[in-house]
C-alpha positions as CSV (number, residue, x, y, z in Angstrom):
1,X,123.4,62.7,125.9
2,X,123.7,62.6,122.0
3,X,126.3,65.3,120.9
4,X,124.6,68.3,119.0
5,X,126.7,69.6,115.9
6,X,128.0,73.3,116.6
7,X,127.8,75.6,114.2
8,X,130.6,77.9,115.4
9,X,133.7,77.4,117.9
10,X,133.2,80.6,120.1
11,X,129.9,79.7,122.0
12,X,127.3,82.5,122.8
13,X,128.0,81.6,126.4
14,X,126.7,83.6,129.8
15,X,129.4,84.4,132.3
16,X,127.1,83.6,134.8
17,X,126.5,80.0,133.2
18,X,130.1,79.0,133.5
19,X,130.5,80.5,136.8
20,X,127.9,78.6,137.8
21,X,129.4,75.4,136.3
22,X,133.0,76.0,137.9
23,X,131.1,76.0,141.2
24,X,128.9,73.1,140.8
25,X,132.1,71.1,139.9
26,X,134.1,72.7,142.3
27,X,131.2,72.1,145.7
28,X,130.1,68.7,144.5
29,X,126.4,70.4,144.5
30,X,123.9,72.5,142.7
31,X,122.3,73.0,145.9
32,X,125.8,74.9,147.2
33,X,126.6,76.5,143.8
34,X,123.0,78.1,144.3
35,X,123.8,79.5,148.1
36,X,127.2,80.4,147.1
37,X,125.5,82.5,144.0
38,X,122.6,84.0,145.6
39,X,119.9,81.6,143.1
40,X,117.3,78.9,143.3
41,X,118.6,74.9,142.7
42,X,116.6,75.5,139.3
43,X,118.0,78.6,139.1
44,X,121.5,77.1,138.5
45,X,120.3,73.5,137.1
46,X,118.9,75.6,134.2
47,X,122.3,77.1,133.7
48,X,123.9,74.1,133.7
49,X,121.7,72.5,131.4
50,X,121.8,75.3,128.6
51,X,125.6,75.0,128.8
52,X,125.7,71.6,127.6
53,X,123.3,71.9,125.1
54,X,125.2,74.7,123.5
55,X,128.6,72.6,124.1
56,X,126.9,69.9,122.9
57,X,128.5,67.8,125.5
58,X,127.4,66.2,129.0
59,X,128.9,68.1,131.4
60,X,127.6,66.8,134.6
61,X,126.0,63.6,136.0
62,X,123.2,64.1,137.9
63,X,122.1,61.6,140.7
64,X,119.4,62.3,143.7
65,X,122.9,61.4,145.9
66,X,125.4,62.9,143.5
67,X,126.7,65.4,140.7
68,X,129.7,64.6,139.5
69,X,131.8,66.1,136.2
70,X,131.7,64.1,133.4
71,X,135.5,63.8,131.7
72,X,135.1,66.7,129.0
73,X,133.0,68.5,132.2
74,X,136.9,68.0,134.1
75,X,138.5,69.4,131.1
76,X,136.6,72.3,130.1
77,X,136.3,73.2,134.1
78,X,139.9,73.6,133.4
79,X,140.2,75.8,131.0
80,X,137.2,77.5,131.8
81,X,138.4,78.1,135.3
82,X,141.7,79.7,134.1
83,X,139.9,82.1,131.1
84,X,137.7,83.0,134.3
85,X,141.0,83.8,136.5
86,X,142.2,85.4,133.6
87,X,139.0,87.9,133.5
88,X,139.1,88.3,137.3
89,X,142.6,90.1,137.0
90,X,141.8,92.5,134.3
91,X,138.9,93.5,135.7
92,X,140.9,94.2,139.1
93,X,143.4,95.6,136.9
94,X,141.0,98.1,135.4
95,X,139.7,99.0,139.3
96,X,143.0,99.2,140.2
97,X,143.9,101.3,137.5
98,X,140.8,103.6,138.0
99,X,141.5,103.6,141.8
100,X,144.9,105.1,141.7
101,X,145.5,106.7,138.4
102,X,148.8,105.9,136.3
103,X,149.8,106.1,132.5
104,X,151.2,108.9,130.3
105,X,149.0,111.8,129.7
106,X,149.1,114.5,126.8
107,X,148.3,117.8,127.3
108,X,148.5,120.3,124.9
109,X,148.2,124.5,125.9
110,X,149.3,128.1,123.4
111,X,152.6,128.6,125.1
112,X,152.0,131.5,127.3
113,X,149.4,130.0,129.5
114,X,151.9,127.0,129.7
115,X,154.2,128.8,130.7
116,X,152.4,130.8,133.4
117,X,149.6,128.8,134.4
118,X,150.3,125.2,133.8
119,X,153.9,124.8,134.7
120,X,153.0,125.9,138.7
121,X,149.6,123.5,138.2
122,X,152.0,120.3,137.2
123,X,154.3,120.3,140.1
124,X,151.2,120.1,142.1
125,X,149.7,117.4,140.0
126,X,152.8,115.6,139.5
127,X,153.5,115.6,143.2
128,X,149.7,113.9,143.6
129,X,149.7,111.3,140.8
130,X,153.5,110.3,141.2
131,X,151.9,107.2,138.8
132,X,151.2,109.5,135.8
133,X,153.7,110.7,133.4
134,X,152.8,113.9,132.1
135,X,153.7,115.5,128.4
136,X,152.8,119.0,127.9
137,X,152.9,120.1,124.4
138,X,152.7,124.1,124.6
139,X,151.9,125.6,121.2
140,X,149.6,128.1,119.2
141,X,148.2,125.2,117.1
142,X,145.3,123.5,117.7
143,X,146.8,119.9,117.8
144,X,144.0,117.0,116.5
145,X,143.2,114.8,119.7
146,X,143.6,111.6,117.5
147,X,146.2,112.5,115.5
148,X,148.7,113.4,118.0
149,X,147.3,111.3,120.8
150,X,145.8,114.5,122.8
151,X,144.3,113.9,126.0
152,X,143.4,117.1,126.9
153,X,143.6,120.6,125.5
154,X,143.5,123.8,127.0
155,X,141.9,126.8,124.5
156,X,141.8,130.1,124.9
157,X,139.5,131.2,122.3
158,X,135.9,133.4,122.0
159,X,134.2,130.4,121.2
160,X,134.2,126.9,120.3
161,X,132.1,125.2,117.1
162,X,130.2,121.8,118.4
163,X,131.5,118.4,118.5
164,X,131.9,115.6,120.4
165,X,134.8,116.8,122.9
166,X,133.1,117.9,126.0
167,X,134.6,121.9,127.4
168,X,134.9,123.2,130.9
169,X,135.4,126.6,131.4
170,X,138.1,127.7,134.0
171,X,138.1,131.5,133.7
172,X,138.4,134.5,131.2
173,X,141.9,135.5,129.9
174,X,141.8,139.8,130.6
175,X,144.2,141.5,128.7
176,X,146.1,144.4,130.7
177,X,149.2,146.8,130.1
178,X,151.9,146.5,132.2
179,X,155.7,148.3,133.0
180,X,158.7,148.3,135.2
181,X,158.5,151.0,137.7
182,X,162.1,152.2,136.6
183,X,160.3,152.6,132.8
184,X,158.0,154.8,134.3
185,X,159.9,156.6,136.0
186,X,162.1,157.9,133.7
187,X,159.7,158.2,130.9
188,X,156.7,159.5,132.9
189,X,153.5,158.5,134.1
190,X,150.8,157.3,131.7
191,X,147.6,158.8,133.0
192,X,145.0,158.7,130.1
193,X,144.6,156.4,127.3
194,X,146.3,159.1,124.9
195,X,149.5,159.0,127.0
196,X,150.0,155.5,125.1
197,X,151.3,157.6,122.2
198,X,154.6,159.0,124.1
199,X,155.3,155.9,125.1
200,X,157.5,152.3,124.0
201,X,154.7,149.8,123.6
202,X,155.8,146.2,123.6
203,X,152.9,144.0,121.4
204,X,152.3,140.1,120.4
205,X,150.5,139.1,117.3
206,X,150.7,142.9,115.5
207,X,150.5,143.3,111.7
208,X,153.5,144.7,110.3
209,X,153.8,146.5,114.2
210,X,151.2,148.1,114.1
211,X,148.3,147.5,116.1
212,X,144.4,148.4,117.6
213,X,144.1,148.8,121.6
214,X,140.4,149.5,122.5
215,X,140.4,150.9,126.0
216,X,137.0,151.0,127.8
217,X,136.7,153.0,131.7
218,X,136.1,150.0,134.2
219,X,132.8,150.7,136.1
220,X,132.8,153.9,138.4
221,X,136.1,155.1,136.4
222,X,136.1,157.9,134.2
223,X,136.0,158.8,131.0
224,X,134.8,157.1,127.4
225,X,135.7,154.4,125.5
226,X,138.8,154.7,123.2
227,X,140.2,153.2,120.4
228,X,144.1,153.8,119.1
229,X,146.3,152.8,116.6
230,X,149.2,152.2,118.1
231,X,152.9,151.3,116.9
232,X,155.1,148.8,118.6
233,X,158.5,149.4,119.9
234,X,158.9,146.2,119.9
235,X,156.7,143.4,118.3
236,X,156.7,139.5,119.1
237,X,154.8,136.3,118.3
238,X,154.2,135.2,121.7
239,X,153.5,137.3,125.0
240,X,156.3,135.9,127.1
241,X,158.7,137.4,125.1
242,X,157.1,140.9,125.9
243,X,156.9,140.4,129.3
244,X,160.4,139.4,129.4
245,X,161.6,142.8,127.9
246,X,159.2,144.7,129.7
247,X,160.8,143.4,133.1
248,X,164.2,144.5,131.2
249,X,162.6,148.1,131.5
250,X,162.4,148.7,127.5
251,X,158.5,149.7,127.3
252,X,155.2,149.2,128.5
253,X,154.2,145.5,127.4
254,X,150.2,144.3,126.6
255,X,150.0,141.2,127.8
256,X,147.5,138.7,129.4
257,X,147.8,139.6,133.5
258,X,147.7,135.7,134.4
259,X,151.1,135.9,132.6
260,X,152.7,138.7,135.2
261,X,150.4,137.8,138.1
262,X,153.8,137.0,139.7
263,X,155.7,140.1,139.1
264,X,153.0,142.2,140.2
265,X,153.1,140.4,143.8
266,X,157.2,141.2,143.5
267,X,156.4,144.5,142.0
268,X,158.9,143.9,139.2
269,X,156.0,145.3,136.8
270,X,152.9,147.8,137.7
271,X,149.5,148.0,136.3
272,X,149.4,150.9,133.2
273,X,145.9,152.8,133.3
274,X,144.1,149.9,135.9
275,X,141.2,151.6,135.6
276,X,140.6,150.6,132.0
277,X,139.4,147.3,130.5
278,X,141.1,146.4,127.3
279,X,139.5,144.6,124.5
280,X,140.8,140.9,123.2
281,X,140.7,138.8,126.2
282,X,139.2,135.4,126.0
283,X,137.8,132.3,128.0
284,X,140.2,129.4,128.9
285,X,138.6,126.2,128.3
286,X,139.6,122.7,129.2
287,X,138.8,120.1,127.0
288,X,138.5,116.7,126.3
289,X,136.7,113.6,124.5
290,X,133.4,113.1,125.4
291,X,133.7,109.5,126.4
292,X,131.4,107.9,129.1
293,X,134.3,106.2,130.4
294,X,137.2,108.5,130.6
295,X,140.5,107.2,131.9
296,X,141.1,107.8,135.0
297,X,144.8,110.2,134.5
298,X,142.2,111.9,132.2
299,X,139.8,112.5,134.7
300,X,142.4,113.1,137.6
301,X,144.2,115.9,135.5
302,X,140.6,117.2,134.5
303,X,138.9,117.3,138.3
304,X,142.5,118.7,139.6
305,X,142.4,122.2,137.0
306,X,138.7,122.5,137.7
307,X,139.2,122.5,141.7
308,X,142.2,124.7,141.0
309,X,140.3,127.2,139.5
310,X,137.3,126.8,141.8
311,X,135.3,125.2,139.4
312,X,132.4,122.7,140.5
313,X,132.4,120.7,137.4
314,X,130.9,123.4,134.9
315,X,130.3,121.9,131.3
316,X,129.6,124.1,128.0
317,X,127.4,122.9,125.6
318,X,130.1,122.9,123.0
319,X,133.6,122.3,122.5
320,X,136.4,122.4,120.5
321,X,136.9,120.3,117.0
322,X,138.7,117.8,116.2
C-alpha cells in the first residue's frame, strides 16, 4: 500500500475501528472479529480498511486462507491494545465510582439548621457512605459553589433568583416562641399576645434590640392578628444562642421550632401561645449545580435529605445564585 502523508499525529479514529482491529489481529479472522462484535465480515473489513487509510499504513494482509498483521499492524496492536486497557479501567473506575459512592463532599448550611437538623442527618449518612468524607461549613453566608468548592448548599430563604443550580424543597422553617417551664412558672403564664410585654424575650437578628413579632390566631383559634414592638432581654446573632439561655430559664426565646424539636420531646422548653402563627419563617431548600451528570456523593447526599424529609424528588424552577 503506498503510505498517505498525515496531516496531524492524533488520528480522528473510531473506538469501534480499533477494537475491531485488536480483534482481527488477536482471532486471526475478520470473520471471528465480526461474531465476537455482533457485525457483518464487511461490516468489520470496512473498519479495518478506513484505519489504514487514515494511518496511512498497511495494517493487515489479507489472503482467501489468511489475515495476518503486517509489522507496524504488530506494533500499533500494541500500543493500541494497552491505550484500550487503559480506557477499560477508567471507565470501570467511573462505574465503580458511581456504584458505591466515595470522595470528599462540601456542604455548606446558616449555623442553626446545622446545628439542629444536619448534624443528626450526617451520622446517618456518614454511617451509609463510610467512602465519603463529609465537610460541613455552617454559616450565615451564602458561600459561591465555585469559589469555595461547594457541593451543596442548604438555604433557608423566601425565595431564590434563577440560575443554573437546580433547588429541592425539603420543608418550611416556622418560627415559634418557646420557655422553660420553671420561667413560666415563676413569671406567669403568657396567655394573649399582649402578655409578651411583661415578659424577658430572648431575640436573633434585632436592630439595636428591638424588634417586630406579627402574631396571627392558627385556624379555629381565637382572636385577630397582632403586631408588637417588642424589646429584647437578651439579643443574639444566631438562634442557638437563644435557645441555649432560654433552657437556662432567663426568658421566653423566638426561635425556629426545628431548632427545640428536641427539648420539647424532653419537655426542657414549652410552646408560648401555640395557638398563634408567627411571621418570618421560610422554606429550606437544598441545592446544587445543575449538571446532567452529578457525582455520585452529590447525588447520594442529595436523594438521602430528600428521603429524609419525605420528599419524592421535588424540583423548583429556580435556585439559588452563584
Amino acid at each position: 500500500m503506498k503510505r498517505q502523508v498525515v496531516k496531524k499525529e492524533t488520528i480522528d479514529a473510531d473506538l469501534l475501528d480499533l477494537r475491531a482491529f485488536c480483534l482481527v489481529v488477536d482471532l486471526g479472522s475478520i470473520t471471528a472479529a465480526a461474531r465476537t462484535l455482533g457485525e457483518t465480515k464487511g461490516s468489520v473489513s470496512r473498519r479495518i480498511t478506513r484505519l489504514e487509510h487514515a494511518l496511512g499504513v498497511e495494517l493487515l494482509r489479507r489472503s482467501p486462507r489468511l489475515v495476518q498483521a503486517t509489522e507496524d499492524g504488530l506494533a500499533y496492536r500494541m500500543r493500541v491494545g494497552r491505550a484500550l486497557e487503559l480506557l477499560e479501567d477508567a471507565n470501570a473506575a467511573v462505574q465503580q465510582a458511581r456504584a458505591s459512592p466515595s470522595g470528599h463532599l462540601r456542604v455548606t448550611a446558616p449555623f442553626d439548621l446545622g446545628l439542629s437538623l444536619l448534624a443528626p442527618l450526617s451520622a446517618g449518612f456518614a454511617e451509609r457512605y463510610p467512602e465519603i468524607s463529609l465537610e460541613m461549613l455552617l454559616t450565615e453566608a451564602l458561600l459561591d459553589f465555585d469559589a469555595h468548592q461547594i457541593d451543596v448548599a442548604l438555604r433557608a430563604t423566601a425565595s431564590l433568583p434563577d440560575s443554573s443550580l437546580i433547588a429541592h424543597r425539603l420543608q418550611h422553617i416556622e418560627l415559634g416562641l418557646f420557655a422553660a417551664p420553671a420561667y413560666l412558672r415563676k413569671h406567669g403564664p403568657v396567655r394573649t399576645p399582649e402578655d409578651l410585654a411583661g415578659h424577658r424575650l430572648l431575640l436573633a437578628q434585632t436592630a439595636r434590640g428591638h424588634a417586630t413579632i406579627a402574631l396571627q390566631p392558627r385556624p379555629g383559634a381565637p382572636g385577630e392578628r397582632a403586631e408588637l414592638r417588642v424589646r429584647a432581654a437578651i439579643a443574639a446573632s444566631d438562634y442557638s444562642f437563644c435557645r441555649e439561655v432560654a433552657l437556662a430559664g432567663a426568658g421566653i426565646a423566638l426561635v425556629p421550632a426545628v431548632n427545640v424539636r428536641g427539648d420539647l420531646e424532653a419537655k426542657r422548653l414549652v410552646p408560648v401561645l401555640k395557638d398563634h402563627a408567627i411571621d418570618g419563617g421560610a422554606p429550606l431548600y437544598l441545592v446544587h449545580p445543575g449538571t446532567r451528570f452529578l457525582p455520585s456523593k452529590t447525588r447520594a447526599f442529595r436523594d438521602y435529605l430528600l428521603d429524609a424529609f419525605g420528599v419524592q424528588g421535588r424540583r423548583e424552577a429556580s435556585a439559588t445564585a452563584r
